[in-house]
C-alpha atoms as a printed R data frame, in Angstrom:
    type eleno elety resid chain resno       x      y       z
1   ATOM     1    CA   UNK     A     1  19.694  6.586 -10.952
2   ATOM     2    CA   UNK     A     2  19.617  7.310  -6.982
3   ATOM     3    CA   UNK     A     3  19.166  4.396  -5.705
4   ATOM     4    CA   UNK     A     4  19.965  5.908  -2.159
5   ATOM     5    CA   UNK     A     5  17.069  8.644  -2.728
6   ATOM     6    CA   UNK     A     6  14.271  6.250  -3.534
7   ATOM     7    CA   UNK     A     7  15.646  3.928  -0.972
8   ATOM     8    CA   UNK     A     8  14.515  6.625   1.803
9   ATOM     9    CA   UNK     A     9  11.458  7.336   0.192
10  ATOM    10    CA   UNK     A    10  10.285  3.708   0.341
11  ATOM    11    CA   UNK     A    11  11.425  3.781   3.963
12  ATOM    12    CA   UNK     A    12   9.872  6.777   5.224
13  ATOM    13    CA   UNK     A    13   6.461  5.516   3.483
14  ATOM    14    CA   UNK     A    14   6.377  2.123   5.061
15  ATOM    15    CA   UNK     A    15   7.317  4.186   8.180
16  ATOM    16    CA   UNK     A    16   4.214  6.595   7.983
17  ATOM    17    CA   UNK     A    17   1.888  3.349   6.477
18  ATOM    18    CA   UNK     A    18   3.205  1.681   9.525
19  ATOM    19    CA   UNK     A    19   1.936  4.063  12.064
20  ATOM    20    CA   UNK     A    20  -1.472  4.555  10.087
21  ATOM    21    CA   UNK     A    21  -2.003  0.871  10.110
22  ATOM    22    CA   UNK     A    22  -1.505  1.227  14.085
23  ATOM    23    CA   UNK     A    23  -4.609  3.711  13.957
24  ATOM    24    CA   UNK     A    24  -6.494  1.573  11.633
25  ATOM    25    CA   UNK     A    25  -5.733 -1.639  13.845
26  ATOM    26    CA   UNK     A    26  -6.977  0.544  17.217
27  ATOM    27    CA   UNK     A    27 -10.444  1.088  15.405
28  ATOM    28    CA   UNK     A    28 -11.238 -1.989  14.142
29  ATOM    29    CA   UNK     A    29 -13.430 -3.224  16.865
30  ATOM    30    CA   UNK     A    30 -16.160 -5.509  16.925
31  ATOM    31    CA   UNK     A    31 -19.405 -3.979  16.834
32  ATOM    32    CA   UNK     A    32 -21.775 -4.488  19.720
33  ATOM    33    CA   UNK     A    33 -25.225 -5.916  18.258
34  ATOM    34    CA   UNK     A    34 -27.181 -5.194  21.286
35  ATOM    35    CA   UNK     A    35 -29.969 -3.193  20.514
36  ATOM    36    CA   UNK     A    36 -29.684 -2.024  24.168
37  ATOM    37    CA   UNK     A    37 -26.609 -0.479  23.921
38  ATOM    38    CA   UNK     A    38 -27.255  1.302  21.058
39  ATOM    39    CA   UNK     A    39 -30.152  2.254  18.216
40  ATOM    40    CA   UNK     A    40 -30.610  0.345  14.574
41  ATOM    41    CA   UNK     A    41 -28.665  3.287  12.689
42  ATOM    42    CA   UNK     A    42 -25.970  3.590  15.310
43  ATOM    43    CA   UNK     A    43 -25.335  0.417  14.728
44  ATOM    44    CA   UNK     A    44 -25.252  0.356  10.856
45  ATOM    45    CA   UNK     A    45 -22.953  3.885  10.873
46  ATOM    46    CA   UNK     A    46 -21.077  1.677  13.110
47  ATOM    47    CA   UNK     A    47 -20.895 -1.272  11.085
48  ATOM    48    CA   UNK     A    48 -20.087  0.736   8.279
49  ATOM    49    CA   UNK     A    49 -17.143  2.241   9.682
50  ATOM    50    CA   UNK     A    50 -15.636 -0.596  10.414
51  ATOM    51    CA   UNK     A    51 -16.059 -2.135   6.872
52  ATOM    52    CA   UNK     A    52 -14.176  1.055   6.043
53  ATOM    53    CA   UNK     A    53 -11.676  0.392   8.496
54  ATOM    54    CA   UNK     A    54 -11.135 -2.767   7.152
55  ATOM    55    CA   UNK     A    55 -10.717 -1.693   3.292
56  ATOM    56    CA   UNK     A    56  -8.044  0.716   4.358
57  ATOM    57    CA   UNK     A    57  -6.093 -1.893   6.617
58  ATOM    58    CA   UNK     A    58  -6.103 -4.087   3.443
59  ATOM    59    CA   UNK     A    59  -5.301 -1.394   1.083
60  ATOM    60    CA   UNK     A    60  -2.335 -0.503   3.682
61  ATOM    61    CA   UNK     A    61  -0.906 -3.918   4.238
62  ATOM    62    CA   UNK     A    62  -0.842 -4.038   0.374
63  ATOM    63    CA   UNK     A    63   1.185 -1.025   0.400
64  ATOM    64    CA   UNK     A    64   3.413 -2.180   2.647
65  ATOM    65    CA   UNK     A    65   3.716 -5.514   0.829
66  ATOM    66    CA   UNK     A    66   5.076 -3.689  -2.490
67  ATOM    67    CA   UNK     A    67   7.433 -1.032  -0.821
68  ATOM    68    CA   UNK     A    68   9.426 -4.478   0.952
69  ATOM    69    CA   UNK     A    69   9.309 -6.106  -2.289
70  ATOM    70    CA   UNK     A    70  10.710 -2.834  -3.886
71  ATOM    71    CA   UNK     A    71  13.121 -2.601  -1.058
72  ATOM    72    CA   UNK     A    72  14.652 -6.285  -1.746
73  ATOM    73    CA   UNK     A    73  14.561 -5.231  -5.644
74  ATOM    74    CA   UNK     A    74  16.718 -2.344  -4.299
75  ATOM    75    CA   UNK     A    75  18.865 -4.948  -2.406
76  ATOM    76    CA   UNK     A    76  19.177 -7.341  -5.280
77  ATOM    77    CA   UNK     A    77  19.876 -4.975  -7.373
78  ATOM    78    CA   UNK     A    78  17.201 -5.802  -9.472
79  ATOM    79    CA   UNK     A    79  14.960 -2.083  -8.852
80  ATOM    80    CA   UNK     A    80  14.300 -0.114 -11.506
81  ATOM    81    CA   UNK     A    81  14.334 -2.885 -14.064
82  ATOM    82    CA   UNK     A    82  10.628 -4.174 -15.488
83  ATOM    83    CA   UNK     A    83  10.207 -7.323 -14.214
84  ATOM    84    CA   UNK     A    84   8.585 -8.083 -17.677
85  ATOM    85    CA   UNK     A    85  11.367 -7.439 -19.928
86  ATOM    86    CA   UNK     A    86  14.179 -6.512 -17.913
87  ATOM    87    CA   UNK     A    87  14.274 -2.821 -19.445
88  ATOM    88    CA   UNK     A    88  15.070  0.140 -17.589
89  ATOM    89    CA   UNK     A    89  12.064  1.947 -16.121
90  ATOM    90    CA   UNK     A    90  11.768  5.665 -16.895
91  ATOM    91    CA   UNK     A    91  13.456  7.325 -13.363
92  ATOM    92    CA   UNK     A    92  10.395  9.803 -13.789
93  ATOM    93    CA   UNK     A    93   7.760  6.575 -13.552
94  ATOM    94    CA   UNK     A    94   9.427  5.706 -10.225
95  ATOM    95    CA   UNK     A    95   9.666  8.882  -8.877
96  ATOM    96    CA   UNK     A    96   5.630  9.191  -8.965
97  ATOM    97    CA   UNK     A    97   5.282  5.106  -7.683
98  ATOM    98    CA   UNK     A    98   8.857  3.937  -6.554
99  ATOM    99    CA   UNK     A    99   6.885  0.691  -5.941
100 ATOM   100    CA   UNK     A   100   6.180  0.028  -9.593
101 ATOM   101    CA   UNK     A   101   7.411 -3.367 -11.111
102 ATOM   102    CA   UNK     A   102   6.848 -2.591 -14.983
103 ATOM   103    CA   UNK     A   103   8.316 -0.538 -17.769
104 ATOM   104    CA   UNK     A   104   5.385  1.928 -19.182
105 ATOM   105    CA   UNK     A   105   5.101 -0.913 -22.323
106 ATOM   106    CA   UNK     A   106   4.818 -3.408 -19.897
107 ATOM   107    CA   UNK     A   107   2.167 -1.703 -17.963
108 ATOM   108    CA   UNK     A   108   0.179 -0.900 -21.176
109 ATOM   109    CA   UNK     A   109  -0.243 -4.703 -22.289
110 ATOM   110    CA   UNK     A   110  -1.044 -5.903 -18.610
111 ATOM   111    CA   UNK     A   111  -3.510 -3.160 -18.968
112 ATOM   112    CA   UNK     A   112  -5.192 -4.573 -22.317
């Protein structure tokens, strides 16, 4: 297995979810409730972005969460092994989510 090659894929996706969460963090601002300053559905489109704004920051830092846990498997020398049963993961399962922690078994009885 390449270790090195799915090393620098987890690296260059925490880089890119690392500059998206910058974006996300910029517009995630508190919405004004003054009816003055803007009208009723301004407002709620407003509110509702930022809801959205919020789901994708949390669905980011989760991201980034797994890739440095798959990066200290790397460095433990512990990735690529189901944390379940200690198997070998498929190299094909980890080249479509490098992140992933179980062996396609394992994954199919969480699942149940």
């Amino acid at each position: 297995m390449d270790y090195d090659k799915f090393k620098a894929i987890l690296i260059n996706r925490r880089s890119e979810l690392a500059e998206s969460l910058e974006h996300l963090i910029d517009a995630d601002q508190i919405v004004e409730l003054d009816q003055t300053m803007m009208g009723r559905l301004s407002r709620m489109d407003a509110l509702q972005g930022q809801a959205m704004t919020k789901a994708n920051k949390s669905r980011v830092l989760t991201e980034i969460q797994k890739i440095d846990y798959a990066l200290d498997r790397l460095l433990n020398n512990e990735f690529g092994y189901c944390s379940q049963c200690d198997e070998e993961i498929n190299s094909k399962r980890l080249e479509i989510n490098p992140t992933t922690i179980f062996c396609i078994k394992c994954a199919e009885k969480k699942s149940n």
